[in-house]
N, C-alpha and C positions, 0 to 999 in steps of 0.2 A: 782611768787610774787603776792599777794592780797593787795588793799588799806583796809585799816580798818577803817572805822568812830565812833567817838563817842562824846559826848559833857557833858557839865555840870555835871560831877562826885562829885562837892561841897564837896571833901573830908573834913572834920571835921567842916563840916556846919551843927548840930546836929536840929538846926530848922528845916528846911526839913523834918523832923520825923512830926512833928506839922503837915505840909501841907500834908498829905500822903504819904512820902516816907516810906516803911518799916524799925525797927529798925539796920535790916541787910541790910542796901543798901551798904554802902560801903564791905561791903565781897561780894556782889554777883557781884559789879562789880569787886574786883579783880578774882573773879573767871570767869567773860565774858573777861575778856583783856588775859588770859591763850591763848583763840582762836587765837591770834596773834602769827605768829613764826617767827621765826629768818630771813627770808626772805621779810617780809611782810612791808609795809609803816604803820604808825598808823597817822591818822588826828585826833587831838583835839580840838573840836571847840569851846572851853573855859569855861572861870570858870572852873579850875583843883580842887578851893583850898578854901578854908577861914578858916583862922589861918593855924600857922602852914607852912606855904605857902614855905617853902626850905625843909622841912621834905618830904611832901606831894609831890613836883615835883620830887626831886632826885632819890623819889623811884618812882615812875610812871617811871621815864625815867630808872632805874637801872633794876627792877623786870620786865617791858614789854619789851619782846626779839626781839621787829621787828628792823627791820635795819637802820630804820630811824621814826624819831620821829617829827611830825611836830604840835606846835602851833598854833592855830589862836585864838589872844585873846579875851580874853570876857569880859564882864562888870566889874568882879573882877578881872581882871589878870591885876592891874594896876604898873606893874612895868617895869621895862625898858625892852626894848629887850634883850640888851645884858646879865642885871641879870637872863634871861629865858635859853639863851646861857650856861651863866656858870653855870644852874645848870643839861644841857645834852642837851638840846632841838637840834635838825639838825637845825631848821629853826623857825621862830620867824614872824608872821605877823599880821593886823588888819584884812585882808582878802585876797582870792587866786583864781587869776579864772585858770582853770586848761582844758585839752582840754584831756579829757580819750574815749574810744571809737569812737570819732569823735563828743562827744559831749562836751561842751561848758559848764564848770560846775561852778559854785561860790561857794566857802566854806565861810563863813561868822559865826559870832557868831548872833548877830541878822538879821533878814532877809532883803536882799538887794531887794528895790526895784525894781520890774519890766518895764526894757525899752527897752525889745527885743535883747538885744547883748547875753545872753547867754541861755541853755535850761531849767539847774535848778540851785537851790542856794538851798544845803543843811544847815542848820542852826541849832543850839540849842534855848537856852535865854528863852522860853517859859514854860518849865515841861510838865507839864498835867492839868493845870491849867489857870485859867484867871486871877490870882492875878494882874496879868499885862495890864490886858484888855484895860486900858485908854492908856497906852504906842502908840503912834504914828503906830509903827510898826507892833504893833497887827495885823493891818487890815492889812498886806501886807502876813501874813501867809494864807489867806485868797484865795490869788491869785494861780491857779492849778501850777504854776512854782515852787509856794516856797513849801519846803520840811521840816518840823521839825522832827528830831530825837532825841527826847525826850526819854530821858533812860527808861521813865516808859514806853512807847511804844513798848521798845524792849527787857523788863526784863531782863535790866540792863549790857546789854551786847552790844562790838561792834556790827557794822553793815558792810556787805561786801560792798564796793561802787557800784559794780555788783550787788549784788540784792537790793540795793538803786533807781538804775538807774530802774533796770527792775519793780517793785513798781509803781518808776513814771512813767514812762513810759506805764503801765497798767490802771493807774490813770488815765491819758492823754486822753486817746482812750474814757473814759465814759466822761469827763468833758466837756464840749464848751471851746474854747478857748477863753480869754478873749484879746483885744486890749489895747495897753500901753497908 
């Protein structure tokens, strides 16, 4: 079994094309979520959707084959948990701290800041871009713990939590560590 990360897929968010996302983004992520099998956990770390938002979930959770499907909402996934539920989701949350390898992880949509309980806080909410720069949160991407996996990052494809971890964890060794 592998976890699978991925975040902000803005299915039928066609502005994005505008900010740089290529015209084909939404194909090349259904063709990175393929790498998910039937065995594997999928984490979404929000904003699945805009418009369209039952079309866009149902199949995310029908066509990706992993065994379970987990949510963590985002900026735009303001609808109730249980509507997330009924339309396949395993699990439904605003954030997940999860303990893999012996490490201490935070999944969040935007980035949780830093006060030493856990080792990283995988997150989306950002792109590849600073459109967002004044956003509070900004600066907390900033911190060596926080981690954004911004699809443009990974050409648009999941990311293993395993080589997520090993990344930061590489990252780690050249950074200083900062104090909370």
């Amino acid at each position: 079994m592998n976890i699978w990360l991925t975040t902000d897929t803005h299915f039928g968010h066609k502005r994005l094309i505008e900010r740089g996302r290529p015209e084909d983004f939404e194909a090349r992520i259904w063709r990175g979520l393929k790498l998910v099998s039937a065995s594997d956990i999928l984490i979404h770390l929000g904003d699945v959707s805009l418009g369209n938002d039952r079309e866009h979930h149902e199949r995310l959770v029908n066509e990706v084959t992993a065994k379970r499907k987990w949510l963590i909402k985002g900026n735009h996934d303001d609808r109730s948990n249980a509507w997330y539920m009924d339309r396949g989701w395993d699990m439904v949350c605003d954030q997940l701290t999860y303990t893999f390898e012996g490490k201490r992880i935070v999944f969040s949509h935007c980035p949780t800041a830093w006060d030493g309980a856990y080792d990283w806080n995988f997150h989306g909410h950002f792109h590849d871009s600073d459109h967002r720069r004044l956003e509070p949160e900004f600066v907390a991407i900033a911190h060596p713990r926080q981690k954004l996996l911004a699809l443009e990052f990974t050409d648009y494809k999941p990311v293993l939590l395993q080589h997520a971890i090993k990344e930061a964890s590489a990252a780690e060794r050249t950074t200083p560590e900062e104090t909370p």
